[in-house]
C-alpha positions as CSV (number, residue, x, y, z in Angstrom):
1,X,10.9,-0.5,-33.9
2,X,14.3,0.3,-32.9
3,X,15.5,4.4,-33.2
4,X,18.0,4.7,-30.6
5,X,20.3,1.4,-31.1
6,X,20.6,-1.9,-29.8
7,X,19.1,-2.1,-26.4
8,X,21.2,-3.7,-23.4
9,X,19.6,-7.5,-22.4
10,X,17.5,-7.7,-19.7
11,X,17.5,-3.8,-19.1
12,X,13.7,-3.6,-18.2
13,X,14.2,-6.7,-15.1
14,X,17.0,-4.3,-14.3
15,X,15.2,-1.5,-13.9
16,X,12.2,-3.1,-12.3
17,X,14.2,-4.6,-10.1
18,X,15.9,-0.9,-8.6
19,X,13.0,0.7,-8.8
20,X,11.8,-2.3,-6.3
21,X,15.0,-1.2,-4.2
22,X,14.8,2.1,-4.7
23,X,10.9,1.9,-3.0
24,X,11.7,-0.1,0.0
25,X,15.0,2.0,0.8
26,X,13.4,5.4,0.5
27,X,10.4,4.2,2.9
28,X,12.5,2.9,5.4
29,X,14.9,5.8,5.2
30,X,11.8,8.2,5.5
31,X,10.3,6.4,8.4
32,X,14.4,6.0,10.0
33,X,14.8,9.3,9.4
34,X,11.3,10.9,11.0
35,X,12.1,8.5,13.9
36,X,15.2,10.0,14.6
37,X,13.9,13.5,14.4
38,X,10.9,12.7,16.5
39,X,13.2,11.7,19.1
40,X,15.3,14.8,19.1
41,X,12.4,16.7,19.6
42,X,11.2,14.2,22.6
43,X,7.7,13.6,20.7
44,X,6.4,10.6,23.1
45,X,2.1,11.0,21.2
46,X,2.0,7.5,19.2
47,X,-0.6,9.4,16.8
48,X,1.8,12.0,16.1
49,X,4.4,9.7,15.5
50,X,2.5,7.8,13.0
51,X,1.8,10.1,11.1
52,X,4.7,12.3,10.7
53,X,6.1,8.6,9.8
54,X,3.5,8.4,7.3
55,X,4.2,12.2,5.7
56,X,8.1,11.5,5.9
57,X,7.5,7.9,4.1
58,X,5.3,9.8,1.2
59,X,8.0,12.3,1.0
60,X,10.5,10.2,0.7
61,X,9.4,8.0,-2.3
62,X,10.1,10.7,-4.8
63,X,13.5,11.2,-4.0
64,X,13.9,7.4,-4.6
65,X,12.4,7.4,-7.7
66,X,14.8,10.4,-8.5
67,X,17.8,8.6,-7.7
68,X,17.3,5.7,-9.4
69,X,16.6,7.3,-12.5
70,X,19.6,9.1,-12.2
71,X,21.4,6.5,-11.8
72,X,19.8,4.5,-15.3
73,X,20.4,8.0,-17.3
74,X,23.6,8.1,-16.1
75,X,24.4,4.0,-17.0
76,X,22.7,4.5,-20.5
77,X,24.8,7.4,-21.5
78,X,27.6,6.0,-20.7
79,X,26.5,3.1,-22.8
80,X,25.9,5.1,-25.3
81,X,29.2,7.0,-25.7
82,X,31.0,3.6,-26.0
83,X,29.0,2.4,-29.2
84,X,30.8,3.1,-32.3
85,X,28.7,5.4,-34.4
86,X,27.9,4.3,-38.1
């Protein structure tokens, strides 16, 4: 049951696909990023680098998740102001 028009081939791989991205990225950018503030601050404990790592990582998955939404509104509204209306 098609409402909305024709749908783009291979859209869900697509989207699977940078939403795999979109994971890995955001938990290595929250784990570079709570490194790098971790040693600004001269925090030497290994537990307390762990798990600021860990929070940073959790906090970080969301914001991927955001992005790459965005980025899939903003590539199927942009698909859909190019198909000719009936």
């Amino acid at each position: 049951m098609k409402t909305g028009g024709q749908r783009r081939p291979g859209s869900r791989l697509l989207l699977g696909i940078a939403l795999f991205a979109g994971t890995l990225m955001a938990i290595y950018g929250g784990a570079l990023l709570a490194d790098f503030a971790l040693d600004l601050l001269n925090v030497a404990s290994p537990a307390v680098r762990v798990g600021v790592k860990v929070i940073a990582m959790a906090a970080a998955l969301p914001v991927g998740f955001y992005l790459v939404e965005r980025a899939f509104l903003a590539r199927s509204s942009a698909t859909s102001r190019k198909t000719p209306g009936p």
